[in-house]
N, C-alpha and C positions, 0 to 999 in steps of 0.2 A: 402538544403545543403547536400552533399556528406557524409554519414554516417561516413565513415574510416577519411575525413577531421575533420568531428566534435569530433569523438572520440580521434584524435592525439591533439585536440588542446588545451586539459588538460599538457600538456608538453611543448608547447610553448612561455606562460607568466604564469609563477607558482606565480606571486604576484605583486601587484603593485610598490614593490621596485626595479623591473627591470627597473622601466623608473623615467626621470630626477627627480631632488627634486621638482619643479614648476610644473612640471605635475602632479604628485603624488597628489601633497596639490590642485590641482585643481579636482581632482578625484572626484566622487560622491561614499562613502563608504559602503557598505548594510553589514549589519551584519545580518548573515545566520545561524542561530540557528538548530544543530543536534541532537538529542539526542541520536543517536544510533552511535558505533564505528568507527572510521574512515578508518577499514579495510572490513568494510559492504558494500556489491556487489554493491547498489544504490549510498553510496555514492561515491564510486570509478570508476566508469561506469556511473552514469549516472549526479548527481549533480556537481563534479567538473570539467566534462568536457562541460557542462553547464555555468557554473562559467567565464572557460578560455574562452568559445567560444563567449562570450555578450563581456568579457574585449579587447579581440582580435578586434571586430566590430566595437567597440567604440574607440578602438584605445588608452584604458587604461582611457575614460571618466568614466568608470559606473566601479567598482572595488568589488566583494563579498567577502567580508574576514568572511572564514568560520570557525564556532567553532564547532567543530567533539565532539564527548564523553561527551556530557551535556556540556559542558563549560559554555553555559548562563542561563543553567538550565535544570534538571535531568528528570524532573515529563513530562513524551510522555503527559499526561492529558494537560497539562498545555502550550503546545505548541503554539497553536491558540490564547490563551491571549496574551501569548509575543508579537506578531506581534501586536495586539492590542494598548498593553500599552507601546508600543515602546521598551522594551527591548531588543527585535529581529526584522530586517526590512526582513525579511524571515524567515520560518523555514518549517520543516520537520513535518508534520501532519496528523496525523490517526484519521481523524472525528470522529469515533466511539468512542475516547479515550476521547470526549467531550461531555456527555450525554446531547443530549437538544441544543445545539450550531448546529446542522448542520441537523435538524429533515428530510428533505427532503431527501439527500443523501442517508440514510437508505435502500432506496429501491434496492439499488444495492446490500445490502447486500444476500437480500432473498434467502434461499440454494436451492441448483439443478435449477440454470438458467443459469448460464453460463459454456461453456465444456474448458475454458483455458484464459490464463494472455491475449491472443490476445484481443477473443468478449469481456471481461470482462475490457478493458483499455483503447478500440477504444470507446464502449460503452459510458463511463463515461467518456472519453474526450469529448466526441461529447456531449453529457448533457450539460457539463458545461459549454460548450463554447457556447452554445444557452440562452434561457431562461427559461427551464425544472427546471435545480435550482437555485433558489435564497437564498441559503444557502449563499453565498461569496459575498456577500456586500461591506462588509469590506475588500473585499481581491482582489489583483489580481492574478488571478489561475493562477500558472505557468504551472504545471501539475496537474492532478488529474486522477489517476489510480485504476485499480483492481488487485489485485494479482490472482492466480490459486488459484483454490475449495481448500478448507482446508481440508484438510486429521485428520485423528486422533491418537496419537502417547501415548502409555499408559508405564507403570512400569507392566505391566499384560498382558497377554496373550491376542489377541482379534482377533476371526477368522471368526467372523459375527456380526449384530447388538444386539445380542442375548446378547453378553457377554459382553455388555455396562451396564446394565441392572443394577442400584442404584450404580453405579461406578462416582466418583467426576474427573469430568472433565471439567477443564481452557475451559471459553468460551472468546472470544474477541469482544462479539457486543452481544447488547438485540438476535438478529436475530440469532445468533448462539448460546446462552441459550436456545432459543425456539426448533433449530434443534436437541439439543442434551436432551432436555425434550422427543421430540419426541419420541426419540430412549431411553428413560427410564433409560438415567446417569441424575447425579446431577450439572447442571455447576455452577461455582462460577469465576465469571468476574475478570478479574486483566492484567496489562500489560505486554507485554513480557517480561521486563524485570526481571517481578519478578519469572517466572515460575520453574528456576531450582530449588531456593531454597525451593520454596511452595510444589514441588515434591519430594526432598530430606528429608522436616519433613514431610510429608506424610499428608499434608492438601488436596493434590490434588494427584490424582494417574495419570493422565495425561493431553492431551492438545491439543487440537485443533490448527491445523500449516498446511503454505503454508512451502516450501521447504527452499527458501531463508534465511531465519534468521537461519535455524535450527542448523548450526555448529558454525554460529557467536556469536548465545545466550548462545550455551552450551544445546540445548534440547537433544544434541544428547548423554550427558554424564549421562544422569537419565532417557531418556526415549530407551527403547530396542524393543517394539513392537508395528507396523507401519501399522496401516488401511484404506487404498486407499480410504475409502468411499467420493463421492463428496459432500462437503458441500457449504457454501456457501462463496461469496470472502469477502476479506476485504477491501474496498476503501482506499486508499493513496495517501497523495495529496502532493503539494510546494506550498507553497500560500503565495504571497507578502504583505506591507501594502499599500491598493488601495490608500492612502493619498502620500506614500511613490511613490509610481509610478510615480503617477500625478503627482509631484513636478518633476522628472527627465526633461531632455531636450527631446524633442523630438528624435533625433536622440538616446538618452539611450531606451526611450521607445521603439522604434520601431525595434532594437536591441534584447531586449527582447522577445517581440511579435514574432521575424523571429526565433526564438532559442526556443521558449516555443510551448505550444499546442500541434498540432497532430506533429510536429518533435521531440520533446523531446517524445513522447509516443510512435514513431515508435523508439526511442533509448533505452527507455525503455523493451519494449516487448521482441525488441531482445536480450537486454543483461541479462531479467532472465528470458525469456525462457530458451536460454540457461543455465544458470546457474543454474536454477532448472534442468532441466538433469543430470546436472553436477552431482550436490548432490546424486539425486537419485540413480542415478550409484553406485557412493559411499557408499550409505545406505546399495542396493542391493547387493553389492558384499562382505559386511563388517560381517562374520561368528556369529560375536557380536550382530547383528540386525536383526528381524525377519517382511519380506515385505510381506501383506499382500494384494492380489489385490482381488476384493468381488467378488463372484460369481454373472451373471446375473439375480439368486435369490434374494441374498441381494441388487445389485441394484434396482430390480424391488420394493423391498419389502421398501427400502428410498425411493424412488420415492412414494408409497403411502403414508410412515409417513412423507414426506414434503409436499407434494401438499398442505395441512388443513393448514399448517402452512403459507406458503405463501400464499393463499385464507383468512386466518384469518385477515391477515397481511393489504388486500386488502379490505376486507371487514370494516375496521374502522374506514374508515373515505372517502367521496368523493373525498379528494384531493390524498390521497393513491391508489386507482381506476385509477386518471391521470395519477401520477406518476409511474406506473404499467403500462399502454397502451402506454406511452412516449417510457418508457423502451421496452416494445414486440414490439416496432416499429424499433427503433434504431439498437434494436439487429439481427432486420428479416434483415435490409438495410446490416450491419456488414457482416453476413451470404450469405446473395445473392453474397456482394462482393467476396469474397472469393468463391463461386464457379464459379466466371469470368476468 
């Protein structure tokens, strides 16, 4: 589908009460559980025009009525049960925010392997749409994405890895506490959403962050200086209930399927790519914020205190090995494409 077509068609049928009363009550209804703002870049680019584009197809059979800002529930942790326990017949899901639920995934987290939101999305689509993971069982992947390397964004000065050095800093994944051991901060795990205030009482001095959330959450009102170093990404997924699927009609299903996978993730890429630009822009130009890009010292000098980390990572187990070679496969095909 024509990307400008898919994106316009969030504006089209904004809800199932646009069509008759008979149709409406014949609808199949998904409730789509958010937990982040409803003025957040994914939801407004790429989930709701999503939404419009399966109800358009269906012709107002399959309908998502979506609850933005927690509405079915606050806790990002707690997302993947929803769908589970039928609270939510979708939602919005940061595996990592489910210690133990999604053990395989993990591997995409590993820092210094991917150079941006592209290899990092095509990647992890392609994964999961194979049988590399069986993490989603229970689900049917709508998307499942990487965001850009996580940069480091502190209440302190920080002009190399030096100056990380017994500094508390917000990890978002086992794998990104390991990156930031590496470099001799202290991390302490918690979700975005709680990060301004834990930086405000001064539990954490900063945080590890892709671009995207960073004005939506408010990092940007506690945290003042911005270290380019590439860490690792975060997996983000849309994950349906595979019971919930299977019950739809064929023609909802297959709707879905035309609208999901590598289209939704070629919607994806481009609309925070660009939007992380965006930001950045913004950060960089703002007298208030101090952008810090690493010398090919300090890159060279992460590149050595990650590699152990990710060989450690590899080393624990044979099925980590797999999911490790899966990955340097996917990512070499990724790569090749792109210099076609």
């Amino acid at each position: 589908m024509d990307r400008r077509k898919f994106l316009t068609a969030a504006a089209v049928i904004p809800a199932a009460a646009m069509f008759g009363g008979s149709r409406a009550q014949a609808a199949d209804h998904l409730k789509w559980a958010v937990f982040t703002p409803d003025h957040e870049v994914t939801f407004r680019t790429v989930m709701k025009p999503f939404a419009a584009a399966v109800e358009k197809e269906t012709d107002g059979a399959v309908v998502f009525d979506m609850f933005p800002n927690g509405a079915l529930g606050r806790s990002p942790g707690q997302q993947a049960q929803m769908v589970i326990n039928g609270v939510a017949d979708v939602a919005w899901v940061i595996p990592s925010y489910s210690p133990g639920r999604f053990p395989d995934t993990e591997v995409l987290e590993l820092p210094g392997v991917f150079n941006d939101v592209k290899e990092a999305s095509l990647v992890a689509s392609r994964l999961a749409g194979g049988d590399v993971l069986p993490d989603y069982g229970d689900y049917y992947v709508i998307g499942l994405w990487g965001t850009a390397p996580y940069s480091i964004h502190t209440n302190f000065p920080v002009n190399s890895i030096a100056d990380l050095k017994g500094k508390t800093i917000r990890a978002s994944s086992k794998t990104d506490s390991a990156a930031l051991r590496a470099f001799g901060a202290v991390p302490v795990g918690m979700p975005v959403t709680e990060i301004p205030e834990a930086i405000s009482r001064g539990t954490i001095s900063g945080t590890t962050m892709h671009m995207s959330p960073f004005f939506d959450f408010g990092i940007n009102r506690v945290t003042n200086n911005h270290f380019f170093i590439r860490l690792g990404i975060v997996p983000v997924s849309i994950l349906m209930s595979k019971k919930k699927f299977d019950a739809l009609p064929e023609a909802g299903r297959a709707a879905i399927k035309k609208h999901a996978g590598e289209t939704l993730t070629r919607v994806w890429i481009d609309s925070i790519t660009a939007f992380n630009q965006e930001i950045f822009l913004k950060l960089k130009d703002d007298p208030k914020h101090h952008v810090v890009m690493p010398s090919q010292a300090d890159l060279a000098g992460a590149e050595k205190l990650l590699t152990p980390v990710r060989d450690e990572w590899v080393k624990a187990s044979p099925r980590h090995k797999e999911l490790k070679n899966a990955l340097d496969a996917e990512l070499a095909k990724v790569r090749s494409e792109g210099k076609g």
